[in-house]
Phi, psi and omega in degrees: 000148188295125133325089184256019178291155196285181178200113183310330206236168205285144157326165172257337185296308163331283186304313188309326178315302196304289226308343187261036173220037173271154177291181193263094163232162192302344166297299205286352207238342198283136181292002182296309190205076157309151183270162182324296198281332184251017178250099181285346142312306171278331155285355201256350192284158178267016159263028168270346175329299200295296195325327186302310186280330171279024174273294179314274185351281185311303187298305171306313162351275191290316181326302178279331183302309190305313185271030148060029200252127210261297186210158166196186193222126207261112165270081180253174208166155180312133160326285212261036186277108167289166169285147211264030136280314130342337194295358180259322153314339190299156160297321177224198179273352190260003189265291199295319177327324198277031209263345160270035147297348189267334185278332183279356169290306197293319184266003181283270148044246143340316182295310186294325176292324170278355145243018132318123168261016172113328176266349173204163216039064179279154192261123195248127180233187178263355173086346176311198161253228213004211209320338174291303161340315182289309210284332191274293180323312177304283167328298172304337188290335167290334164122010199242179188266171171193140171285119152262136180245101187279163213209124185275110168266187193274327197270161184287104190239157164220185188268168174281171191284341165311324170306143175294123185315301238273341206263350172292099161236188220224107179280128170234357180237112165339314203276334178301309178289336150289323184288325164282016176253349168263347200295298177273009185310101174250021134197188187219126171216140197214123175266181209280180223164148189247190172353261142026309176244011196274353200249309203286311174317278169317329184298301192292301205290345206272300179284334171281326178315295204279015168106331171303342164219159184289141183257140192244142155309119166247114159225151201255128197269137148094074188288341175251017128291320208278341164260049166250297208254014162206114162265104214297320180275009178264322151322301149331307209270324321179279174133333181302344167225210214223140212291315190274028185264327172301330151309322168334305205234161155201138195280134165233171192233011168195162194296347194265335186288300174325265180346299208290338167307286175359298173244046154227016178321326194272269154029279187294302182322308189285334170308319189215036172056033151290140170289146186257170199277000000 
């Protein structure tokens, strides 16, 4: 968003304006001089790298700082889990079986947002479709806002139509879109999921362990997915995390179990010595 505070020295909207309305000569047409800041070409080199990622940072940032969103509740979960009208549509059968998960995504959603006041526990997706669709779709149906954070891949994507638009962004480095799913997180909740959410999951469980983010409620929707396909206590017996790493998380199996973790969170903290945020 435009900075419309006064300034002494000319504006960058400003100067970018003069520069298309020089005349046309092989100087002015030569890529040297472009201004900088408008030279997209010159930002796309790869010693611009630093410059990018900290572009990535920046832009989304200041965006939710102006729309004032505070805190949120982070949702991840499968592309391809349909909606169980749609659910005839799945690739396989175990696809169509999770499809209820897109409702309980959907209806987790609706619950937070509507004891949301717009600034905090804002509901954040990857913006895509299954469950991020669901989780954005819940959030409008509440009368309420939701963040998409879109991630540019080689296959053809758009955001789903549920994102709030001023709340849509658009990614080209993974690790800058994690860091906003994290930055404001007061809680996680992670639905069943391929590649995509098994790394947004270990990733996220992975900073709290080590201390690196503050611990939020983490819950995993479906437990008898998610101790099918990670066996979490052969980890434990293994010796590789620690018997109360099993702790980090918990499962539930509905938007109403979830909510009610949410809010008896400070309770279970004191129940079981978590630093509180």
């Amino acid at each position: 968003m435009r900075d419309d505070r006064r300034h002494p020295l000319a504006d960058a909207h400003s100067d970018r304006e003069s520069a298309n309305q020089v005349p046309d000569t092989p100087q002015t047409r030569a890529p040297s001089y472009r201004l900088a800041f408008a030279d997209e070409d010159f930002l796309c080199r790869p010693e611009l790298r630093p410059v990018r990622l900290q572009l990535e940072l920046l832009k989304p940032e200041l965006a939710m700082d102006e729309h004032e969103i505070e805190s949120t509740v982070v949702l991840f979960g499968g592309a391809r889990i349909p909606e169980p009208s749609k659910k005839d549509t799945a690739r396989t059968e175990t696809l169509a079986e999770l499809s209820r998960f897109y409702d309980e995504t959907r209806k987790f959603a609706q619950l937070v947002t509507k004891a949301s006041d717009g600034k905090k526990n804002v509901i954040v997706t990857g913006g895509g479709p299954g469950v991020m669709e669901a989780g954005n779709r819940g959030a409008m149906e509440a009368g309420g806002r939701s963040i998409g954070l879109n991630i540019v891949l080689p296959h053809e994507q758009a955001p789903n139509e549920y994102v709030t638009p001023d709340l849509c962004f658009n990614f080209h480095y993974f690790a800058i879109r994690k860091m906003h799913f994290l930055m404001r997180a007061n809680a996680i909740c992670v639905f069943p999921g391929g590649f995509g959410t098994l790394d947004e999951l270990f990733e996220s469980l992975t900073l709290i362990q080590t201390g690196r983010m503050q611990r939020v409620p983490f819950l995993l929707f479906g437990k008898e997915f998610w101790q099918k396909i990670i066996n979490w206590d052969a980890l434990s017996d293994a010796g590789t995390i620690s018997a109360e790493d099993l702790d980090l998380f918990q499962f539930v199996e509905t938007a109403e179990q979830a909510v009610d973790v949410l809010n008896n969170w400070q309770d279970y903290s004191r129940r079981n010595q978590i630093p509180g945020r």
